[in-house]
TIDREN-281456 format. One line per 3 residues: number of its first residue (from 0); for each residue x, y, z of C-alpha. Coordinates in steps of 0.05 Angstrom, whole numbers, plus 32768, in hexadecimal, padded with zeros to 4 digits. Layout:
NUM) X Y Z; ...;
// end
This chain:
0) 8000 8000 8000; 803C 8032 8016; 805E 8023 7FD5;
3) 8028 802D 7FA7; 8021 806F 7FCC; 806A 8082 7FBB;
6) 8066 806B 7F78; 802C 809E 7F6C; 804E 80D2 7F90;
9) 8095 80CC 7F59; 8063 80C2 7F23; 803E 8110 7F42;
12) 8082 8128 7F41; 809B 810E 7F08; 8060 8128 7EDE;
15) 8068 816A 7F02; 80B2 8174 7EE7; 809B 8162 7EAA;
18) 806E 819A 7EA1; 8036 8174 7EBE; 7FFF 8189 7E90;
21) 800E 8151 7E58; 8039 8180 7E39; 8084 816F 7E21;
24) 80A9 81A3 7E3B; 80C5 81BA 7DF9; 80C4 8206 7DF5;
27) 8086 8214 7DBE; 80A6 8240 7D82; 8099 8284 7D7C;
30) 8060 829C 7D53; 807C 82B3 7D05; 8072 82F3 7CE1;
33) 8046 82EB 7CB1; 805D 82CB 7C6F; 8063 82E9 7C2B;
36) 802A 82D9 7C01; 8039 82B0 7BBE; 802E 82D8 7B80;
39) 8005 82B0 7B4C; 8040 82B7 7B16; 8078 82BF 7B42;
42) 80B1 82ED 7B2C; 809E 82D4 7AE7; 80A1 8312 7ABF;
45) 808B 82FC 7A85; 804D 82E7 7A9C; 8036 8332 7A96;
48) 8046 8341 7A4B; 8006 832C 7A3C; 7FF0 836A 7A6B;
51) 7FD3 8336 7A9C; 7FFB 8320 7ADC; 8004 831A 7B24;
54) 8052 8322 7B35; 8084 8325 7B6C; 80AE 8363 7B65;
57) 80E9 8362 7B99; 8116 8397 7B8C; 8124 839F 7B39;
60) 8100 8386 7AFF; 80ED 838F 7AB1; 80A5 838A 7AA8;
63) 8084 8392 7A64; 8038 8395 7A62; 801A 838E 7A18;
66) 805D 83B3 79FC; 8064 83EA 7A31; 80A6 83E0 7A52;
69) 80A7 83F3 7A9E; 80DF 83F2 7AD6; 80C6 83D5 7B14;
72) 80F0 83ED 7B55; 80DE 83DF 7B99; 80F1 8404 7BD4;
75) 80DA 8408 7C24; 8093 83DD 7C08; 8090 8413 7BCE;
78) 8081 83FC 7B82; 809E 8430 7B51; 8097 8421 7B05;
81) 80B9 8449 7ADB; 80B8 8451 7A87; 80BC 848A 7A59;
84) 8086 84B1 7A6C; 8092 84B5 7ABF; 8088 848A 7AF6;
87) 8044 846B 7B18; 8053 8465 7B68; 802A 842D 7B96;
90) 8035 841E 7BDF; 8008 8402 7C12; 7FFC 8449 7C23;
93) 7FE0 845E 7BE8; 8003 8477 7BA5; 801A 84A3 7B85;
96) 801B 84B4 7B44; 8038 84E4 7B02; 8034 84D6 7ABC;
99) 8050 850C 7A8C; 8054 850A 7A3F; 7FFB 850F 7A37;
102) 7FED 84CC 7A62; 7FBE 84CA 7A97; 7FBA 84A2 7AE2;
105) 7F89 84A0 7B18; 7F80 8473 7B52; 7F50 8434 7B4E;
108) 7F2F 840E 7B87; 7F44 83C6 7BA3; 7F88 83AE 7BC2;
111) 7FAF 83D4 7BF2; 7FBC 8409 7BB8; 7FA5 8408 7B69;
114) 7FB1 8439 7B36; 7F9F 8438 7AE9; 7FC2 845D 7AB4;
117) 7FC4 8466 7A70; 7FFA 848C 7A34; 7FD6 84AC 7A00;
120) 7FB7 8479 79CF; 7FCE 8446 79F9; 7FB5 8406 7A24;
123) 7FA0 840F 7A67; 7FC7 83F5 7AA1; 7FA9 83E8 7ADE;
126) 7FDF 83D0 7B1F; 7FC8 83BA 7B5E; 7FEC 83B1 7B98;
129) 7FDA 837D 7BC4; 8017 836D 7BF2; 8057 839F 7BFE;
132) 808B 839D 7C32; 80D4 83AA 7C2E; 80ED 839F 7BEF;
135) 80B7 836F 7BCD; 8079 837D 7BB3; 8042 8352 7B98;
138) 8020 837D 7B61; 7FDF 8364 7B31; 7FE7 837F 7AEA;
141) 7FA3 838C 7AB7; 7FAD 83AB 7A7B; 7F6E 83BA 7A50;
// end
């Protein structure tokens, strides 16, 4: 009787040094930041010739949307793409935006900024934003 009373006493003890609660005593890790969403065509470039595309911009990159060439730079979660005719801004802040040589811009709704802009006689581009931090960028692409 005595030992069976001992035995459940080490066993108490032994659970409570063990954490007790059926846990294993292995610190949890710590929560994440939240992960970087997957663009639907990656850093595929390409993809967006067609004027149609949903790319991840970190940094630098050449994109061409139905003929017009654009530099894409990213900076501080800031899209700038630049061509001929001046630069459209985005940032999850809002944009900004300047077009010279007759084109137009304005903002558009949806994402965490859109704008749309056009050069005379030429397609319209529509850009939303819809992830920016640091230096990457996911960025949809429409051109009509």
């Amino acid at each position: 009787m005595i030992t069976r009373g001992i035995a459940g006493l080490v066993l108490l003890f032994a659970l409570v040094a063990c954490g007790g609660s059926g846990e294993s005593g292995t610190p949890s890790p710590s929560p994440t930041s939240a992960e970087v969403p997957v663009a639907k065509d990656g850093q595929n470039y390409q993809a967006c010739v067609d004027g149609v595309c949903e790319v991840m911009i970190r940094k630098t990159a050449a994109i061409s949307l139905k003929g017009d060439k654009f530099t894409a730079t990213v900076a501080d979660g800031t899209l700038k793409l630049t061509d001929s005719n001046g630069y459209i801004s985005l940032s999850k802040s809002g944009s900004n935006v300047s077009r010279s040589g007759g084109g137009s811009a304005g903002g558009v709704a949806g994402g965490l900024a859109a704008v749309s802009w056009s050069d005379q006689d030429g397609p319209l581009h529509i850009a939303t934003l819809t992830y920016a931090e640091g230096d990457a960028v996911i960025v949809s692409f429409t051109t009509k």
